[in-house]
C-alpha positions, 0 to 999 in steps of 0.5 A: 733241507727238504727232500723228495723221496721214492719207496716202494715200501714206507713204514712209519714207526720203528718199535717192535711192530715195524722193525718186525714188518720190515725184517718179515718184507725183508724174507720175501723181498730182499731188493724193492727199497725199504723206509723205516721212519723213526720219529724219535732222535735216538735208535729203535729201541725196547720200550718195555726195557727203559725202566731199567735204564733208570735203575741202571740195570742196562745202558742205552745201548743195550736195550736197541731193538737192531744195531746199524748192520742190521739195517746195512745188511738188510738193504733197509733205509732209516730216517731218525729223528725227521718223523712223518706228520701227515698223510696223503693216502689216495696220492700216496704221500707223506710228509715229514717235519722237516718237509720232506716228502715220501712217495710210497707203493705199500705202507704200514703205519706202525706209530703206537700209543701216546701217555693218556695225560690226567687232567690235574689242574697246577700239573703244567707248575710241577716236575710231572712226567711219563714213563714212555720215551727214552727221554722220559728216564732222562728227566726221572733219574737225576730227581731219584735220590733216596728220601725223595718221594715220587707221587705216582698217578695209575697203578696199572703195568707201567705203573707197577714197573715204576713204584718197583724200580723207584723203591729200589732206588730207596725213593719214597712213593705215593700211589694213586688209583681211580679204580679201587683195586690195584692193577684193574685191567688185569686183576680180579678183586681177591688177587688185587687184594694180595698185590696191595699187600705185597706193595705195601710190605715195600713201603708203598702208600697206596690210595684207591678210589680216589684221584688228584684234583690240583698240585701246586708249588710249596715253600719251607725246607720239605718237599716243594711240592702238594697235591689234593686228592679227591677225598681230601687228602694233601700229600707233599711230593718231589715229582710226580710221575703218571702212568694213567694208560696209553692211547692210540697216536692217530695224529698222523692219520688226522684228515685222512679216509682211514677208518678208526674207533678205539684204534685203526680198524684192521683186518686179520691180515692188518689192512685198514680200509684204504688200499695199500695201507697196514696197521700193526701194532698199539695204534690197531683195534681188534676183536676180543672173541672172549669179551665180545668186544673190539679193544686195543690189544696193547701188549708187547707179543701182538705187536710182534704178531701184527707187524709180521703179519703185516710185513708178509702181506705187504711183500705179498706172502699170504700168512695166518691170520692175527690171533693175538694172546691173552696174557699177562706176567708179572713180578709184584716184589717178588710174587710172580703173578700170571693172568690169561683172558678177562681175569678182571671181571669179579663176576663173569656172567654164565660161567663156571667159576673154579677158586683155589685160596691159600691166603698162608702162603699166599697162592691163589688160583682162579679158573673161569669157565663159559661154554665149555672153554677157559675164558680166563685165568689167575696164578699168583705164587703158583704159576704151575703149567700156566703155560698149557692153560694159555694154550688151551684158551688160545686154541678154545678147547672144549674142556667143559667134561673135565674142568673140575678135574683140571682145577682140582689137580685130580688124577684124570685132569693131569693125565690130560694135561701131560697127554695133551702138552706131550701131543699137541703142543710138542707136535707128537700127535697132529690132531686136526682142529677141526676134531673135538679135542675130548672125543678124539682123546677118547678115541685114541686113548681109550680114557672113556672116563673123560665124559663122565667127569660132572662139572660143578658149578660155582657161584 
């Protein structure tokens, strides 16, 4: 049965982005009423965290974002499994699937992404399913038996999380990549070439520069199923699993004066163009400042970020503006690999390249360089002080005097990484950011060498 309904706030999404919106209206105002509309039919949960319901690392339960007291405690209405279809945003109106309707003084849209779906002609005739949704692992896991032999579209980060726990279900996999590097978005091609490997140790059949054209049903006693590649192959398969990327789900906003490109246009404080109305989250484009580019900041911390932001805005509280990460960590089979910045460009333009290779262990080290800040950054099987590189391409440090000396490990390079983990990021010393961060050095430190390090320039 349809009913009206009044709130003052109204978020509709309940990942990461608008459980942390709700939680940060909640410091501020713990007594105006507060919806959570949860689309899905089962409680929030950590969508990063479903592949191990397939391996049966975890139980559902153990992956929810909040339990039931939390939202008792917190004064917080849901709505599960009732998700809103359309908005009204100069009336201030949604509309619910059941035909509910929510009025609203403040509201955050909070919705995420949707599974980008290949075009495969036959795919509607075979077992084919994304890695997105609780209900997602629920299809998967029956089918993974060992001998089965799963066909993977997308070699990207869901794509790596799927191929890892599949093989370790003992299941055969096949993956496919229309870039011809493994982990395109993240990888340049010396590290791609070091994580082909390392899947391939595993027993991963990997085909690059290619895509799936058609599948189809098979009869005799294999695999029931085919596909063609691109380039002529056929491989047989059981199911088919594709992790071709994410795109922002604008269904909701479909019709309405809401200004959108890749994603929902926000400001620093999360407000898209209409009065009243927040964007947090894998829905939201921004401003890349190291690529000079508006994209999609689909990652698990500026989701967090957005939606606090937006939460504090809305109750009214004035915070600091979304300045969102960079970075990327990951296991290959155990080869831990972190990225920070636009790792993926082979050749950066007008900038200073800094490469360490040691293809025995392997490890791998890549620094890039461009007006005098890190604008990018490889460890791989040696991940040592990543941390303060990404700190240091966060805050945009002038490095440009001592960058050879921080690659190269060299004395004056450490000493001023340990000084400038000790002072700045323990809070040791408050340096002003408005001071250049060598000069000040210098200054209170008395390290003159600092301006006479020569940089070198790599091609």
């Amino acid at each position: 049965m349809s009913k009206e309904l009044k709130t003052h706030y109204a978020i509709v999404g309940a990942g990461i982005a608008g459980i942390t919106a709700a939680e940060a209206i909640r410091e501020v105002d713990s007594k105006r009423e507060l919806l959570l509309i949860n689309g899905e039919k089962v409680a929030p949960y950590c969508r990063p965290l479903i592949i191990e319901l397939l391996k049966g690392e975890r139980a559902f339960d153990e992956v929810h974002l909040r339990g039931q007291n939390w939202f008792e405690e917190k004064n917080i209405s849901i709505i599960t499994g009732d998700p809103a279809v359309r908005l009204d945003a100069e009336r201030k109106r949604l509309l619910l699937e059941s035909g509910s309707t929510v009025e609203w003084k403040k509201l955050l849209i909070a919705v995420g992404s949707k599974p980008a779906m290949p075009r495969i002609n036959g795919i509607e005739d075979v077992p084919a399913f994304t890695l997105y949704r609780q209900d997602d692992i629920e299809h998967i896991k029956p089918r993974c038996k060992p001998g089965a032999k799963a066909l993977l579209i997308g070699i990207g980060l869901i794509g790596l999380q799927a191929m890892t726990s599949l093989r370790e279900l003992e299941v055969d996999v096949v993956a496919i990549e229309l870039k011809r590097k493994v982990l395109p978005l993240i990888l340049d091609e010396k590290a791609a070439k070091y994580a082909k490997q390392k899947l391939e140790q595993n027993g991963i059949e990997i085909h690059l520069g290619t895509s799936v054209k058609k599948v189809w049903s098979v009869n005799g006693t294999g695999h029931p199923y085919a596909a063609l590649t691109s380039g002529g192959d056929e491989i047989a398969f059981d199911f088919l699993v594709t992790t071709t990327g994410m795109k922002p789900d604008f269904s909701l906003i479909n019709g309405s004066t809401i200004e959108t490109n890749r994603g929902i246009k926000v400001s620093p404080d999360m407000q898209t163009s209409v009065s009243d109305v927040f964007a947090a989250g894998d829905v939201t484009q921004y401003p890349n400042w190291i690529e000079g580019r508006v994209e999609i900041h689909a990652h698990w911390v500026n989701a967090y970020r957005q939606g606090r932001i937006a939460g504090l805005r809305m109750a009214g509280k004035i915070s600091a503006p979304y300045d969102p990460v960079y970075i990327n960590s990951l296991n290959v089979f155990g080869l831990p690999i972190i990225t920070m910045g636009a790792s993926r460009i082979d050749k950066p333009k007008d900038a200073e390249v800094y490469v360490s290779n040691a293809p025995a262990r392997p490890a791998y080290r890549r620094f890039v360089v461009k007006g005098g800040r890190l604008v990018a950054a490889t460890f791989l099987n040696d991940t040592n002080r990543a941390g303060v590189f990404q700190y240091l391409m966060r805050e945009k440090v002038d490095i440009g005097n001592i960058a050879e000396a921080l690659f190269d490990q060299k004395l004056e390079g450490m000493e001023f990484l340990y000084k400038y983990h000790d002072e700045v990021i323990q809070g040791n010393v408050d340096w002003p950011a408005s001071m250049d961060l060598i000069d000040k050095y210098k200054k209170d430190h008395s390290h003159t060498r600092w301006g006479k390090v020569k940089k070198r320039k790599k091609s």
